[in-house]
Backbone atoms as SQL, in Angstrom:
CREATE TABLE atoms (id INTEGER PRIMARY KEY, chain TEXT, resi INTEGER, resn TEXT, atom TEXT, x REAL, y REAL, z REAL);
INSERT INTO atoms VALUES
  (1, 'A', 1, 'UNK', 'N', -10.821, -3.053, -4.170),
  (2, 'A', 1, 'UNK', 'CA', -11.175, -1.760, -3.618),
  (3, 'A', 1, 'UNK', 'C', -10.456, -0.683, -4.415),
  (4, 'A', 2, 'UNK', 'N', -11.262, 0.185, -4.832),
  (5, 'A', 2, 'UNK', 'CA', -10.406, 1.784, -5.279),
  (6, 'A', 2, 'UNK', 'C', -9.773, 2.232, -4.133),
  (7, 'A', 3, 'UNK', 'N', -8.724, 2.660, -4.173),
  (8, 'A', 3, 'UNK', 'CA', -7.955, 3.846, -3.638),
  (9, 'A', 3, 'UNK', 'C', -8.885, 5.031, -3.694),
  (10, 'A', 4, 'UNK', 'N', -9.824, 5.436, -4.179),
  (11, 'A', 4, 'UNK', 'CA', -10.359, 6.499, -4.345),
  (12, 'A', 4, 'UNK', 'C', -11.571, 6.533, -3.192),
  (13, 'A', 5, 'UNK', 'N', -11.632, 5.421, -3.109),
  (14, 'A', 5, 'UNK', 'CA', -12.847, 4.853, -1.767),
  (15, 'A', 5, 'UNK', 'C', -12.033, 5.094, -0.398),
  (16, 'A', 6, 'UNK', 'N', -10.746, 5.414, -0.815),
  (17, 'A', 6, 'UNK', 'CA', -10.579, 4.965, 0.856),
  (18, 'A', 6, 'UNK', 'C', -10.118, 6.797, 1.362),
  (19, 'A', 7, 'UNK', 'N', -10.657, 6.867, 2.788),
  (20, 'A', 7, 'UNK', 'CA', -10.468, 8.088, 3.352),
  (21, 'A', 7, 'UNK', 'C', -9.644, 8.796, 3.234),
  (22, 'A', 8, 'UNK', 'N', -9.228, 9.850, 3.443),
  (23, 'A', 8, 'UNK', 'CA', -7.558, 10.624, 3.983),
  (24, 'A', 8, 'UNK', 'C', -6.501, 9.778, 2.834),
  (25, 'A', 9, 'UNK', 'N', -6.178, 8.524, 1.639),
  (26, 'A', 9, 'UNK', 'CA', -5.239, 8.421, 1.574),
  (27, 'A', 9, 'UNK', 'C', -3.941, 9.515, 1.156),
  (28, 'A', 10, 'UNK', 'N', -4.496, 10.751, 1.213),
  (29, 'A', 10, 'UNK', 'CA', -3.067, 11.206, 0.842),
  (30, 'A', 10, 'UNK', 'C', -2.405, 11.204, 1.566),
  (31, 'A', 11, 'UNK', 'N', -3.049, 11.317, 2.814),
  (32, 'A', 11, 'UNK', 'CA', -2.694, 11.485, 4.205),
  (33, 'A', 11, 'UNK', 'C', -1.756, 10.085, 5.026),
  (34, 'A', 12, 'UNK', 'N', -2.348, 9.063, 4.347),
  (35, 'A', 12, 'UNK', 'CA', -1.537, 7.608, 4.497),
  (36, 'A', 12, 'UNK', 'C', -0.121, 7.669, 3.795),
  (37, 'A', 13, 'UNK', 'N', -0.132, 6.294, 4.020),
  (38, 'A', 13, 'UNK', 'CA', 1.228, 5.787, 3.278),
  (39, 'A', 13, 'UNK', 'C', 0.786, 4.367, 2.517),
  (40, 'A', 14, 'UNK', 'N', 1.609, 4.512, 1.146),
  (41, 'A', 14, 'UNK', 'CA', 1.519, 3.453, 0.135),
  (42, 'A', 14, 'UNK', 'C', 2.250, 2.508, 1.046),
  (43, 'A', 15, 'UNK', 'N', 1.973, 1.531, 0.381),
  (44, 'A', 15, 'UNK', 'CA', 2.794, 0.244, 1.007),
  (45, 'A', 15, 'UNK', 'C', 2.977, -0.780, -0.525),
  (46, 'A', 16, 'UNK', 'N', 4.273, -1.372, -0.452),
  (47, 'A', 16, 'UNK', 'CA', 4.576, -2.359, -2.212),
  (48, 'A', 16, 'UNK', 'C', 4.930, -3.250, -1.432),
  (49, 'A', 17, 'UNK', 'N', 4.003, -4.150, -1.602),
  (50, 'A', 17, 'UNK', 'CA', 4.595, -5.703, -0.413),
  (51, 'A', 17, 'UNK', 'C', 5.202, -6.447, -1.386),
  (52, 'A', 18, 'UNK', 'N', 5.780, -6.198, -3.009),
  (53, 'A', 18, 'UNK', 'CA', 6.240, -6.898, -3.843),
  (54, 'A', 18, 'UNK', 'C', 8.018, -6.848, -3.112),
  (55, 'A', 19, 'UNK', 'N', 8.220, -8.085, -3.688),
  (56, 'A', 19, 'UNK', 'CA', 9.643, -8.285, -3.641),
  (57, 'A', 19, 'UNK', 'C', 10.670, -6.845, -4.186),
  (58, 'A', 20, 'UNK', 'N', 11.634, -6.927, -3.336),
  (59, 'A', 20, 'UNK', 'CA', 12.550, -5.626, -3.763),
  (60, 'A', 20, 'UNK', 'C', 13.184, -5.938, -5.109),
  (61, 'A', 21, 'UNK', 'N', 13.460, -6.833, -6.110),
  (62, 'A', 21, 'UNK', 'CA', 13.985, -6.684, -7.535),
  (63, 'A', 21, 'UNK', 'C', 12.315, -6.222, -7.943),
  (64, 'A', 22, 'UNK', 'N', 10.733, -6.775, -7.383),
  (65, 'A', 22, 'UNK', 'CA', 9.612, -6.068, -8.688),
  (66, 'A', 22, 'UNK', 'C', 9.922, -4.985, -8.371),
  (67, 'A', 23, 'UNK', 'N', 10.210, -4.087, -6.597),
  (68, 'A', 23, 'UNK', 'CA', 9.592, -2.872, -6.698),
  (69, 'A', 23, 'UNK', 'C', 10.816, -1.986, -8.068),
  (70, 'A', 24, 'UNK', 'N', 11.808, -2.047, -7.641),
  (71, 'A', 24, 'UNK', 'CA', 12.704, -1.422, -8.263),
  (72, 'A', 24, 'UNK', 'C', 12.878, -1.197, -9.484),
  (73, 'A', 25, 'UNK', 'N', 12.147, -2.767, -10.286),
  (74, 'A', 25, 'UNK', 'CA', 12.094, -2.435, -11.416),
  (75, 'A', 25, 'UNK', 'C', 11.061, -1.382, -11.709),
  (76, 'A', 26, 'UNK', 'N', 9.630, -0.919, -11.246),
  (77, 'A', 26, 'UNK', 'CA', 9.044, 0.394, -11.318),
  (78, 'A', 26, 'UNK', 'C', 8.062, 0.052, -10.036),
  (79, 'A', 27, 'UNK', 'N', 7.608, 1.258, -9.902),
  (80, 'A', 27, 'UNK', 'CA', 6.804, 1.075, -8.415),
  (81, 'A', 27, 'UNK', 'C', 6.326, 2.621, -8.495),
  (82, 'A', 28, 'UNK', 'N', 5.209, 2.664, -7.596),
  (83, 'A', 28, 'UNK', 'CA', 4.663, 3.745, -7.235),
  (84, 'A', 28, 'UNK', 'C', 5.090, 4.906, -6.563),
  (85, 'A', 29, 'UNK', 'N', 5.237, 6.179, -7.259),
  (86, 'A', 29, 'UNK', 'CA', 6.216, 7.027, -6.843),
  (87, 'A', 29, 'UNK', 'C', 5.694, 7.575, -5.667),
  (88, 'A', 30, 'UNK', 'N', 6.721, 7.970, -4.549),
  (89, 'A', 30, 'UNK', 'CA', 6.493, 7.662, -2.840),
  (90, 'A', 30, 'UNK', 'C', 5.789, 6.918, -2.013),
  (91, 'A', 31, 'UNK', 'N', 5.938, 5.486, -2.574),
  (92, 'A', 31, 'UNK', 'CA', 5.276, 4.492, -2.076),
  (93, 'A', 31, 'UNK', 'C', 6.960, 3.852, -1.106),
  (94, 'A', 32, 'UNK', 'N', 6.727, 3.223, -0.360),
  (95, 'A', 32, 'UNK', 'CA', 7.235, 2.244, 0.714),
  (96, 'A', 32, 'UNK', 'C', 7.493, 0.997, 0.214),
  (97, 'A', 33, 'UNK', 'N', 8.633, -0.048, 0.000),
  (98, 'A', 33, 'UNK', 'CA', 8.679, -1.058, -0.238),
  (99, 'A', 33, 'UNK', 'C', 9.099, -1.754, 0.923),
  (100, 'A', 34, 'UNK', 'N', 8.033, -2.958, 1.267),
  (101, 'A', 34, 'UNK', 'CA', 7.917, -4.091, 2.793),
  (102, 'A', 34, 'UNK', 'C', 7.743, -5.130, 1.844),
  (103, 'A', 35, 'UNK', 'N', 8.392, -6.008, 1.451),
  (104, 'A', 35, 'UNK', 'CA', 8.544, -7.578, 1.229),
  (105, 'A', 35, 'UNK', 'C', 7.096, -8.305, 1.847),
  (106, 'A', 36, 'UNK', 'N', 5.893, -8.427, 1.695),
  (107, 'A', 36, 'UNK', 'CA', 5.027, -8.942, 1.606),
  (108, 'A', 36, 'UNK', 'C', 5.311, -10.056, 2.868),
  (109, 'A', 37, 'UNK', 'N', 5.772, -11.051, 2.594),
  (110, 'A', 37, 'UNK', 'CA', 6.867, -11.884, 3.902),
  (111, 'A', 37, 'UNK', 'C', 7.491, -11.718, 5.188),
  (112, 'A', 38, 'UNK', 'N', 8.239, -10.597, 4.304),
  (113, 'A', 38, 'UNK', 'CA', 8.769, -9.990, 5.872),
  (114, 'A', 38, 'UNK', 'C', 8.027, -8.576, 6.888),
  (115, 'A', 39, 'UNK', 'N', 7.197, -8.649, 6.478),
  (116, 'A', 39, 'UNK', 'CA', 6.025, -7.822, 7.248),
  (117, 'A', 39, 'UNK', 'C', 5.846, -7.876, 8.523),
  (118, 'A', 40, 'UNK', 'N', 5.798, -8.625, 8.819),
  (119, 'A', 40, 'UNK', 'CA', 5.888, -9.052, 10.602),
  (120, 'A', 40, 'UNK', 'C', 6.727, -8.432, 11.366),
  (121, 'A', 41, 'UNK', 'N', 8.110, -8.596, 10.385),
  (122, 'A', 41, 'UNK', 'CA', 9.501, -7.895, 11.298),
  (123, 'A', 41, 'UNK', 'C', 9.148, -6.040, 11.196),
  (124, 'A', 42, 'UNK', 'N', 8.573, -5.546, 10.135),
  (125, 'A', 42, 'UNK', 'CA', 8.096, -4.513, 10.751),
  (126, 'A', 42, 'UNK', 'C', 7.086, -3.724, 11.187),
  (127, 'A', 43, 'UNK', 'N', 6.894, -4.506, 12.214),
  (128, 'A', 43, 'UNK', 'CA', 5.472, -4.038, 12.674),
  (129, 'A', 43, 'UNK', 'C', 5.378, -2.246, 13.407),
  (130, 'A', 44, 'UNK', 'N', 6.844, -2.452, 14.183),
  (131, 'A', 44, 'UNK', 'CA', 7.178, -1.242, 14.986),
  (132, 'A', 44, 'UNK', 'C', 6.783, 0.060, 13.931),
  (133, 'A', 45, 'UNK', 'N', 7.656, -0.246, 12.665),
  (134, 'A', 45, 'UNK', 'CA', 7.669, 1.152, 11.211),
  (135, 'A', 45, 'UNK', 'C', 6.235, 1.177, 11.305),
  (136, 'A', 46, 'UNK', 'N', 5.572, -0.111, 10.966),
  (137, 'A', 46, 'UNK', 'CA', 3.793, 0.329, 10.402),
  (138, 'A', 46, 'UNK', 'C', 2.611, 0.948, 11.751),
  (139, 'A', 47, 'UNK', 'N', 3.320, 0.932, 12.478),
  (140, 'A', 47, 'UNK', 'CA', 2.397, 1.465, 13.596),
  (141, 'A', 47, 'UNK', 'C', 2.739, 2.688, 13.430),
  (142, 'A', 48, 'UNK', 'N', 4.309, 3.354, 13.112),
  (143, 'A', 48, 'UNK', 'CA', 4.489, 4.649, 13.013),
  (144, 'A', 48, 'UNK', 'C', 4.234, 5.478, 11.831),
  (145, 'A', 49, 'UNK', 'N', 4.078, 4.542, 10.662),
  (146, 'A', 49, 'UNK', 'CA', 3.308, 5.190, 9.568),
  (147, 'A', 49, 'UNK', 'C', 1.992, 6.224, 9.492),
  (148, 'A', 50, 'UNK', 'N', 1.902, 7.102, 8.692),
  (149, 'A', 50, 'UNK', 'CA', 0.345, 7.902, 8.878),
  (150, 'A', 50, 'UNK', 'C', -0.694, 6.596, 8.098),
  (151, 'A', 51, 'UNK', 'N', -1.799, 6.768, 8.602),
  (152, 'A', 51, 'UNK', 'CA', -2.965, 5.964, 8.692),
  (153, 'A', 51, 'UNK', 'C', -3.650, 6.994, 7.439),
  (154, 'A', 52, 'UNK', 'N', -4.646, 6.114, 6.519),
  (155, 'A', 52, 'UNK', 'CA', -4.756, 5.116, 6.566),
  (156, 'A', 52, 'UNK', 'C', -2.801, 3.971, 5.538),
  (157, 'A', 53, 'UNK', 'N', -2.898, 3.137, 6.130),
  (158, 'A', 53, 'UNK', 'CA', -2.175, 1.969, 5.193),
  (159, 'A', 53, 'UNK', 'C', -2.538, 1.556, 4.636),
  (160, 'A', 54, 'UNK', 'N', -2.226, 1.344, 3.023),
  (161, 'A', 54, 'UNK', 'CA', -2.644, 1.054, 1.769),
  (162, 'A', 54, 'UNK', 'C', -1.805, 0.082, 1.170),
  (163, 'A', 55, 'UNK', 'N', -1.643, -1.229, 1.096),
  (164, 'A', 55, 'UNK', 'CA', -1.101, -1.801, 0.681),
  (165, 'A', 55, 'UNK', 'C', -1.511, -2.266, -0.797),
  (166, 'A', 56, 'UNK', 'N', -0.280, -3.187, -1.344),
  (167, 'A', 56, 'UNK', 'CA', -0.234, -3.525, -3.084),
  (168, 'A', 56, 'UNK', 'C', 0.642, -4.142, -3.601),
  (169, 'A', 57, 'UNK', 'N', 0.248, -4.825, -4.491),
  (170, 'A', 57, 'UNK', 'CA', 1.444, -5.591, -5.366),
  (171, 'A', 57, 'UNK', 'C', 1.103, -6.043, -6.438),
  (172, 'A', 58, 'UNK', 'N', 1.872, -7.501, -6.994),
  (173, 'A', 58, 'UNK', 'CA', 1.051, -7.303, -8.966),
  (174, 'A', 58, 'UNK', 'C', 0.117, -7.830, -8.997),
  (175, 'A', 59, 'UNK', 'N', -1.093, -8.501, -8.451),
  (176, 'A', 59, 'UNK', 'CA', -2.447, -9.255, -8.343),
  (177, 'A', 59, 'UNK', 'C', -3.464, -8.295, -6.995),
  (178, 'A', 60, 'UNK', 'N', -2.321, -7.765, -5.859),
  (179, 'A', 60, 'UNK', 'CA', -3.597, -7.817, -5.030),
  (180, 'A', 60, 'UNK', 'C', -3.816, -9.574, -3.880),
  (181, 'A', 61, 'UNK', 'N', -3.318, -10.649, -4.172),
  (182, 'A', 61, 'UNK', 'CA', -3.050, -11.741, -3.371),
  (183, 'A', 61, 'UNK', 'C', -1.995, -11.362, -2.200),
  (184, 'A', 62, 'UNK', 'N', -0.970, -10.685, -2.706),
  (185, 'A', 62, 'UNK', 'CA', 0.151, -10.540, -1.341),
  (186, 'A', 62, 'UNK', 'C', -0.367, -10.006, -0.359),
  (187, 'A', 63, 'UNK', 'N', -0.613, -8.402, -0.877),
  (188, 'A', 63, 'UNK', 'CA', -1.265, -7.428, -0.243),
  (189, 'A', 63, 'UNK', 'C', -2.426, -7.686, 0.676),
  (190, 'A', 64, 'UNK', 'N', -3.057, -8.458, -0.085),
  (191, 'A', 64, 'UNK', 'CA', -4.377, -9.065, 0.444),
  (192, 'A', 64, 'UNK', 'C', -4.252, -10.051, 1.951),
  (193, 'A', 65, 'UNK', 'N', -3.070, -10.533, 1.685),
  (194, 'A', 65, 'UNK', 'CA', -2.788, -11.573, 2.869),
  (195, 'A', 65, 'UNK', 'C', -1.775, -10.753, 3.955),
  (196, 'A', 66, 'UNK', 'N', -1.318, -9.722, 3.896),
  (197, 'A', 66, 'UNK', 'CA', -0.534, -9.064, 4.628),
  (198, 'A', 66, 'UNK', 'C', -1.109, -8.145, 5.534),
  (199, 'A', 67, 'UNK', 'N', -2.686, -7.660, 4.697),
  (200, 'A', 67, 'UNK', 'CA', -3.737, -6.790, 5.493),
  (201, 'A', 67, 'UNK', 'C', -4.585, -7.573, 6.456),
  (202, 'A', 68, 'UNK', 'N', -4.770, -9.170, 5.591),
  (203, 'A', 68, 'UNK', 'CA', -5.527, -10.083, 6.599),
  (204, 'A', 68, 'UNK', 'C', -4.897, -9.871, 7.883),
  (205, 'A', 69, 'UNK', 'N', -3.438, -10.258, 7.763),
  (206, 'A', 69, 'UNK', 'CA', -2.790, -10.717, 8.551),
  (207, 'A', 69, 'UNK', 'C', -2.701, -9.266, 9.945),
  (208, 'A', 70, 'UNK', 'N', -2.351, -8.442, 9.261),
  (209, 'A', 70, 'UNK', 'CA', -2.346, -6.715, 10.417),
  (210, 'A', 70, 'UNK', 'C', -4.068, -7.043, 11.024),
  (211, 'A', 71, 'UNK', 'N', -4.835, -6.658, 10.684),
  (212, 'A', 71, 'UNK', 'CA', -5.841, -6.613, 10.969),
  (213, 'A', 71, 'UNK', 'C', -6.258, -7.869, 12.469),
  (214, 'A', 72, 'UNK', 'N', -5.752, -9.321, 12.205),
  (215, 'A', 72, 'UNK', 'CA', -5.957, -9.745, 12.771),
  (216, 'A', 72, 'UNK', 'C', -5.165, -9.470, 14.113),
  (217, 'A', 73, 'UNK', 'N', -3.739, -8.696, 13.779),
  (218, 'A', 73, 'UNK', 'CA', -2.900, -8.649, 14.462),
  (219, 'A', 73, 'UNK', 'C', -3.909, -6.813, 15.451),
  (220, 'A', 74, 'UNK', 'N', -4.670, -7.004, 15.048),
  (221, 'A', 74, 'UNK', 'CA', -5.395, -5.674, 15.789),
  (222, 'A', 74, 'UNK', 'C', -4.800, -4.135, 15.060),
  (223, 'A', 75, 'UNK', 'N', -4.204, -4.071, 13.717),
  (224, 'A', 75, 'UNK', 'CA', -4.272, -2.949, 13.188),
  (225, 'A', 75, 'UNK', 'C', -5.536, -2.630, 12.375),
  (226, 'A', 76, 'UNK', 'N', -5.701, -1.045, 12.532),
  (227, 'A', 76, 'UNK', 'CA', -6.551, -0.423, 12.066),
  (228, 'A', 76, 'UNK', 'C', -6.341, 0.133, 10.941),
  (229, 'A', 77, 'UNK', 'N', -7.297, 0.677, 9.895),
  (230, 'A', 77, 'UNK', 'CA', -6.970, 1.465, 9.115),
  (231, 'A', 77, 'UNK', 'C', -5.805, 1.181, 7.835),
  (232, 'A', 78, 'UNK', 'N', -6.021, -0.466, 7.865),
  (233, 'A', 78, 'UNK', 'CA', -5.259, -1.233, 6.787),
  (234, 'A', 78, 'UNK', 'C', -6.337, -1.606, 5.597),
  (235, 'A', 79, 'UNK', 'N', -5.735, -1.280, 4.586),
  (236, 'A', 79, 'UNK', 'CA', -6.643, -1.161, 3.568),
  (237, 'A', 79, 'UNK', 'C', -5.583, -1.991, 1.785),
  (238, 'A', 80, 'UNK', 'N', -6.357, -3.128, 1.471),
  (239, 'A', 80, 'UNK', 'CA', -5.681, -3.790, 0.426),
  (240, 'A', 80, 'UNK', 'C', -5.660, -3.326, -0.678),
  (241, 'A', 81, 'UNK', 'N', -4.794, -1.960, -1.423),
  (242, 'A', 81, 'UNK', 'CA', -5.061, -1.713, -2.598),
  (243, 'A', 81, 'UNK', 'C', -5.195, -2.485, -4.069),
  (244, 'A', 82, 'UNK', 'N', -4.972, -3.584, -3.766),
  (245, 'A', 82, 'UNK', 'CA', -4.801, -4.575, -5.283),
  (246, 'A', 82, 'UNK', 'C', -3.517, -3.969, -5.962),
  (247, 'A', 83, 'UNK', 'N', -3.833, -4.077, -7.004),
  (248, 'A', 83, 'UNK', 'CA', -2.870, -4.396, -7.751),
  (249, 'A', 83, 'UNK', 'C', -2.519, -2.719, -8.081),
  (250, 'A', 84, 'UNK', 'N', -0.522, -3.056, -8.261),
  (251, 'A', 84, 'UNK', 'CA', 0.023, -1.410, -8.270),
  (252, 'A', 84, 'UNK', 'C', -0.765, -0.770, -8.985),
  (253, 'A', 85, 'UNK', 'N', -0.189, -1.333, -10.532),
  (254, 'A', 85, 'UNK', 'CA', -0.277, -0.569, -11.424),
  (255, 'A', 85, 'UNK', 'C', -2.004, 0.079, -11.299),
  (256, 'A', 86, 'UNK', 'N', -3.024, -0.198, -11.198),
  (257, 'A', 86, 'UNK', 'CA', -4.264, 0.270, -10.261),
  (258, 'A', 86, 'UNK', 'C', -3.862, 1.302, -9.574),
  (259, 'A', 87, 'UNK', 'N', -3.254, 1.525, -8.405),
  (260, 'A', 87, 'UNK', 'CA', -3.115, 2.462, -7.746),
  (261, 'A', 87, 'UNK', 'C', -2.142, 3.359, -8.338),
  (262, 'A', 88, 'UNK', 'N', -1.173, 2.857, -8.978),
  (263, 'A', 88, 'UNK', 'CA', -0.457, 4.391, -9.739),
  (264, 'A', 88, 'UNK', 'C', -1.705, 5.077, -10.338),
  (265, 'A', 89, 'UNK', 'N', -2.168, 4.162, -11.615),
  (266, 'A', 89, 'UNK', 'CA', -2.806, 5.093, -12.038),
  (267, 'A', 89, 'UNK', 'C', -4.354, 5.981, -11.820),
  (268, 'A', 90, 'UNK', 'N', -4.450, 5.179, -10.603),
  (269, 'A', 90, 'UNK', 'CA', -5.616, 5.773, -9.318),
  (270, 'A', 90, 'UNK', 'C', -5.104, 7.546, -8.972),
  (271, 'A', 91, 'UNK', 'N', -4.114, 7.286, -8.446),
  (272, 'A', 91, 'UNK', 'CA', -3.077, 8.347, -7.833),
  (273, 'A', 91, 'UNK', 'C', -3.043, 9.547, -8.606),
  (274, 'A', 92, 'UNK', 'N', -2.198, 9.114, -9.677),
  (275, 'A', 92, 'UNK', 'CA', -2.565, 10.427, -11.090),
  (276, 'A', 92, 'UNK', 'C', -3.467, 10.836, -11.425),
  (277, 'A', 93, 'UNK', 'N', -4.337, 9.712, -11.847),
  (278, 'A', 93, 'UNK', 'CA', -5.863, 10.678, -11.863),
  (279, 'A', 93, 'UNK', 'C', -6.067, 11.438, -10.805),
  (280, 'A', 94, 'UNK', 'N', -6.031, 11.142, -9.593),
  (281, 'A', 94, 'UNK', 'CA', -6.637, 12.059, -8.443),
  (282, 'A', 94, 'UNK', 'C', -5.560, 13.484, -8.030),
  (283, 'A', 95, 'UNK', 'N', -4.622, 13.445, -9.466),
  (284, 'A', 95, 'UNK', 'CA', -3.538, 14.452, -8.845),
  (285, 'A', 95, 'UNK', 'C', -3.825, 15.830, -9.835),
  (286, 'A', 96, 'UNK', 'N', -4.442, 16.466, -9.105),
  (287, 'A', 96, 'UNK', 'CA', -4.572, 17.808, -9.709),
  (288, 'A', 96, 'UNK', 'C', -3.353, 18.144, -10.841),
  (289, 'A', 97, 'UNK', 'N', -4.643, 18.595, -11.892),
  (290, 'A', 97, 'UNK', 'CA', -3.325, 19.259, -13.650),
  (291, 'A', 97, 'UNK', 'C', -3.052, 20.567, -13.277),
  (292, 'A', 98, 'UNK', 'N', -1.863, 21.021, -13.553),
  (293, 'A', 98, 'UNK', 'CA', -1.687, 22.318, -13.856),
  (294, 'A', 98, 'UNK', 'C', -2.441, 22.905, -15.145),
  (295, 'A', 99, 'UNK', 'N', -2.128, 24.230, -14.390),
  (296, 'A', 99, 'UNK', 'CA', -3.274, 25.028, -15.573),
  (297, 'A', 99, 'UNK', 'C', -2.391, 25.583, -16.546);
């Protein structure tokens, strides 16, 4: 899925379900790092997040199984971005140039 397909995301929140040594080594600037794994433990944060949720990591498999997983859990408005580097450079493009 594009990021560009999905509604309101400015209005959301990124989500990096990659492990905390990938995100750190580079990651999407004001994106959220949740351990793909440990997702469950925060369910309370992702309910309080702005909608839509956009998740990601380096394939798109993590992400992919973390949105299965909300969704079934009855969240809305969870959306699997694939892979980061995709959505960084989704993001920039869609970020207005100065003149």
């Amino acid at each position: 899925m594009w990021t560009r397909d999905i509604k309101n995301i400015r209005e959301g929140t990124l989500i990096d379900v990659r492990y905390q040594e990938e995100y750190d080594q580079n990651c999407v600037p004001g994106s959220v790092n949740i351990p793909w794994d440990l997702h469950l433990y925060y369910l309370d944060e992702l309910m309080d997040y702005p909608k839509p949720l956009v998740f990601f990591c380096e394939e798109g498999y993590r992400s992919g199984l973390v949105t299965l997983s909300l969704r079934t859990l009855g969240f809305e408005e969870v959306y699997n971005g694939g892979n980061w580097l995709d959505v960084l450079h989704e993001m920039e493009a869609d970020m207005p140039t100065a003149a």
